[in-house]
C-alpha positions as CSV (number, residue, x, y, z in Angstrom):
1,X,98.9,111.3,78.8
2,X,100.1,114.6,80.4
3,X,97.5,116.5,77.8
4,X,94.9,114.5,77.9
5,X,95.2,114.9,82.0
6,X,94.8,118.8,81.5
7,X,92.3,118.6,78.5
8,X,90.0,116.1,79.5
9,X,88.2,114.2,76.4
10,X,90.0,115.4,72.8
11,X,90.1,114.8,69.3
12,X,92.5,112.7,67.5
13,X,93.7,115.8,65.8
14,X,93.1,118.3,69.0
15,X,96.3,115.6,70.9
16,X,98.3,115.6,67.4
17,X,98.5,119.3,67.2
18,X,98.8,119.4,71.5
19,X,101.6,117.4,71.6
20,X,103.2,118.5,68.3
21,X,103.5,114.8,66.3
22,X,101.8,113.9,63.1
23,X,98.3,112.5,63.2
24,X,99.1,109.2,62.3
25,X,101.6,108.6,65.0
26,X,99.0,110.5,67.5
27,X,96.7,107.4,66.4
28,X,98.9,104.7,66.7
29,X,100.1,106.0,70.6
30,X,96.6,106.8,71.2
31,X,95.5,103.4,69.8
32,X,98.1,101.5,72.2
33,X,97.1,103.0,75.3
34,X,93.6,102.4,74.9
35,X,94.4,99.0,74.2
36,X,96.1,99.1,77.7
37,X,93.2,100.7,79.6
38,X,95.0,104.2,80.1
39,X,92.7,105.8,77.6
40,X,89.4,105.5,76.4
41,X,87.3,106.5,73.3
42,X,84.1,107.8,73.8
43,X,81.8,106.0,71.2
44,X,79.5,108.8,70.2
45,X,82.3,111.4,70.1
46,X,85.2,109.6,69.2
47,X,87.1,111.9,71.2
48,X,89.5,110.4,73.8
49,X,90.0,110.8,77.5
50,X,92.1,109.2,80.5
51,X,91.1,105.5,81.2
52,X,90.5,103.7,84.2
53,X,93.0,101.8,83.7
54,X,95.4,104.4,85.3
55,X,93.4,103.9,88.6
56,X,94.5,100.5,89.1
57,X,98.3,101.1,87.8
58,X,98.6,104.2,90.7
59,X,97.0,101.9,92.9
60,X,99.9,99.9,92.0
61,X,102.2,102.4,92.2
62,X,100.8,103.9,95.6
63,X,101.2,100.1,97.4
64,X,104.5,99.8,96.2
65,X,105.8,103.2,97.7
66,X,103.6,102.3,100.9
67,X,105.6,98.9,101.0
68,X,108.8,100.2,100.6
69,X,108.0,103.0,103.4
70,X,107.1,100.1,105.8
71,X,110.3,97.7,104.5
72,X,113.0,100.0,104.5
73,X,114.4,100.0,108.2
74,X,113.1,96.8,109.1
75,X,115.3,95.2,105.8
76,X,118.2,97.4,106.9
77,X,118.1,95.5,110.6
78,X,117.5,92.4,109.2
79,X,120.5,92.3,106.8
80,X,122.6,93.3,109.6
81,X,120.9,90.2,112.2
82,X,121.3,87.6,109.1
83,X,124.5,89.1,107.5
84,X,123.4,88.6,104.4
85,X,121.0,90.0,101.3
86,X,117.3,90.9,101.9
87,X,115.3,91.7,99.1
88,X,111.6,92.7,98.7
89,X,109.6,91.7,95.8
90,X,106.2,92.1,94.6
91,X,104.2,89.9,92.1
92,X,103.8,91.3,88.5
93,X,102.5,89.7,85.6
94,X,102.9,86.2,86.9
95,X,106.7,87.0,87.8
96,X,108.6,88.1,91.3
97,X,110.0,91.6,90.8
98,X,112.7,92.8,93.3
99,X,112.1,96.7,94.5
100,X,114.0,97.2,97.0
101,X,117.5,95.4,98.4
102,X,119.7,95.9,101.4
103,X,123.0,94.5,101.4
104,X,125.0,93.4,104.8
105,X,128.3,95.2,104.9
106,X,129.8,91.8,106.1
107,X,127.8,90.3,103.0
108,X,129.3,88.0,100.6
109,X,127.2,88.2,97.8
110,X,126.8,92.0,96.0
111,X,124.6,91.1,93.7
112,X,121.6,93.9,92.8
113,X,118.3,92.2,92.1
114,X,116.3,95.3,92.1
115,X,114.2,95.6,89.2
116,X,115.0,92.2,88.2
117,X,112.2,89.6,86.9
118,X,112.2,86.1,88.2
119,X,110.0,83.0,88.4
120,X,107.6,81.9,90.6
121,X,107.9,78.3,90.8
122,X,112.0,78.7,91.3
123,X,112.3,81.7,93.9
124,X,111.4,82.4,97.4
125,X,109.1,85.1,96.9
126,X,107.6,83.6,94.0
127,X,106.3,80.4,96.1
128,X,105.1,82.9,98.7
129,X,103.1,84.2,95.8
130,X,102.2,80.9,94.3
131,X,101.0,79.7,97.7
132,X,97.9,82.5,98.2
133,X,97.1,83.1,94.7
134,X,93.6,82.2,94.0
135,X,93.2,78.7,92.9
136,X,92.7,79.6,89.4
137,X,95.8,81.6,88.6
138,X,97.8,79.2,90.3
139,X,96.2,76.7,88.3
140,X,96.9,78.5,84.9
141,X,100.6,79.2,86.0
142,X,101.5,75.2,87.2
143,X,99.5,74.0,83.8
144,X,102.5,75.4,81.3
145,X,106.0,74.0,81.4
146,X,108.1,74.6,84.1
147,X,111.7,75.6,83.6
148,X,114.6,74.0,85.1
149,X,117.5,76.0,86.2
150,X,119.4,74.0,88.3
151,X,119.4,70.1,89.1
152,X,117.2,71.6,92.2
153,X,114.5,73.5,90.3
154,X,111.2,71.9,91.2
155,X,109.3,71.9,87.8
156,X,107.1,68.7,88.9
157,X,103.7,70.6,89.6
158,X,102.4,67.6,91.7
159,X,105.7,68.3,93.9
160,X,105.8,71.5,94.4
161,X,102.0,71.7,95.1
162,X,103.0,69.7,98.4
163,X,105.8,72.4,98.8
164,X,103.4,75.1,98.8
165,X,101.0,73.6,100.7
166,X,103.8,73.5,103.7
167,X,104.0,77.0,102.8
168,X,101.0,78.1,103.6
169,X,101.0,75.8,107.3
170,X,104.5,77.2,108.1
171,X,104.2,80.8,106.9
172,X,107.9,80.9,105.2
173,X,109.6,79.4,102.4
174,X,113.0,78.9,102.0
175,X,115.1,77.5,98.2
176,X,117.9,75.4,98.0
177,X,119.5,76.4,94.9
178,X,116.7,76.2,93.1
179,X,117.3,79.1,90.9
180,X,121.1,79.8,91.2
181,X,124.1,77.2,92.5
182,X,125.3,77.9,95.5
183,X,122.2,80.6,96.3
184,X,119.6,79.3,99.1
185,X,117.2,81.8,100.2
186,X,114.1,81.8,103.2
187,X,111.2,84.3,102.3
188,X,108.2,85.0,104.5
189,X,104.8,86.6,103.3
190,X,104.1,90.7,103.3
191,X,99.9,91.2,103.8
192,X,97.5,94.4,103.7
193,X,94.9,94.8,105.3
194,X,92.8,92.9,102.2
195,X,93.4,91.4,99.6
196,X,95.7,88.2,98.0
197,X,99.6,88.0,99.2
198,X,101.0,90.4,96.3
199,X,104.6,91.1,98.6
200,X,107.3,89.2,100.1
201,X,110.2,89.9,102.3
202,X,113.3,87.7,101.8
203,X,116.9,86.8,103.3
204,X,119.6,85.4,100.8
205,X,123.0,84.0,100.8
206,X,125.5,81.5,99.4
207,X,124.7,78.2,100.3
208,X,128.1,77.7,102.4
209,X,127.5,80.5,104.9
210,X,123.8,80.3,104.7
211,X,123.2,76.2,105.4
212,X,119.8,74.0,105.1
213,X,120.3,73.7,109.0
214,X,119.6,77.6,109.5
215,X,116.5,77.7,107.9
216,X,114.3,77.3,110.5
217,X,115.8,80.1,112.8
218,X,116.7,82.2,110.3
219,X,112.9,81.5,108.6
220,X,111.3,82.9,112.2
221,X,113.4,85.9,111.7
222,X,112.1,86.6,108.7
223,X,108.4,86.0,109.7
224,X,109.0,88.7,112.3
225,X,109.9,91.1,110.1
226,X,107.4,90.6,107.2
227,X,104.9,90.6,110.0
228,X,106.4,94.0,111.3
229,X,106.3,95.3,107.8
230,X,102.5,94.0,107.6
231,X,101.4,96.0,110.6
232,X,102.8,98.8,109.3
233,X,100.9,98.6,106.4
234,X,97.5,98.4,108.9
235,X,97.4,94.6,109.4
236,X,96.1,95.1,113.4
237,X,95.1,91.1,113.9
238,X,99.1,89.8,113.4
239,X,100.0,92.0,116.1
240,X,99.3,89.3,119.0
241,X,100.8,86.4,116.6
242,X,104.0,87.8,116.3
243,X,105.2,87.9,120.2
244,X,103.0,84.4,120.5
245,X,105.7,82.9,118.3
């Protein structure tokens, strides 16, 4: 990759001898990435060159590191209102990925989710995710089998269509443990300034200190901050909605 950035299009043999391998291996790298979308072969020449397929994974990259610019200080103040976990994840591949985490120093739970794959139809951020995918992707995910991981898990689709549904009206989400035992979490929505919901802000706990009863107060917490979080990220229009609450 790091050749092909400084020589622009080459030859299978002009990256082998760049990058000191044997042809063959060259080929089957070179092979993988195009397969990827992070190179490309030019048909006349043959010769290969970065693909455009490394636009869209810095894009990636860039609102991930913009996200976790914004989230930082407001997750910090957040753990320290609620006491407990908060966690932002982003959707990837079907699949909630944690990428950032602050931890209460009166928290009881010191578990590190960060980098850490989860479902979408069991977790907090995943619903969020579920809820404003287009109606096609969501349909594709809810058409496979769900998995149970707890006697909570909701893995009827026609159930937790209703759920997300109250999702979108409410603007938070909150699990009863749904994915762990004794884990309940609340997670609100994180938006740009276009596009589909791709990142969530969330507050976990065990369910003992962190009760079905404190959802709703702890969920308008949450919705604060994602919204704080989303005007950071240039969201101007939920800067009225958030002091109308």
């Amino acid at each position: 990759m790091k050749f092909l950035s400084t020589h622009g299009g080459s030859s299978l043999t002009e990256v082998a001898k760049g990058v000191d391998i044997y042809k063959s291996t060259a080929h089957r790298l070179l092979t993988t990435l195009r397969d990827e979308g992070l190179v490309e072969q030019d048909a006349a020449t043959a010769k290969y060159r970065l693909g455009f397929g490394l636009v869209l994974l810095a894009s990636a990259v860039t609102a991930d590191l913009d996200v976790l610019r914004c989230a930082r200080p407001v997750c910090e103040r957040l753990s320290e209102q609620t006491r407990e976990t908060v966690n932002i994840a982003v959707l990837e591949d079907n699949e909630a990925v944690v990428i950032h985490q602050a931890i209460s120093r009166s928290s009881a739970v010191n578990v590190d989710w960060r980098g850490k794959r989860t479902p979408v139809h069991a977790t907090a951020a995943g619903k969020i995710f579920l809820a404003h995918m287009p109606e096609d992707q969501r349909r594709s995910i809810l058409k496979r089998p769900l998995k149970r991981f707890t006697e909570h898990t909701i893995v009827n689709p026609a159930i937790l269509r209703d759920h997300l549904h109250s999702i979108r009206v409410k603007d938070y989400v909150y699990t009863v443990e749904e994915l762990e035992i004794g884990l309940n979490v609340i997670g609100a929505p994180i938006r740009f300034s276009d596009g589909p919901v791709t990142a969530a802000v969330t507050v976990s706990g065990p369910a003992f200190r962190f009760p079905k009863d404190s959802i709703h107060e702890t969920g308008e917490l949450i919705k604060k901050a994602a919204d704080e979080i989303s005007r950071c990220l240039g969201v101007s229009w939920l800067s009225n909605s958030v002091h109308s609450r």
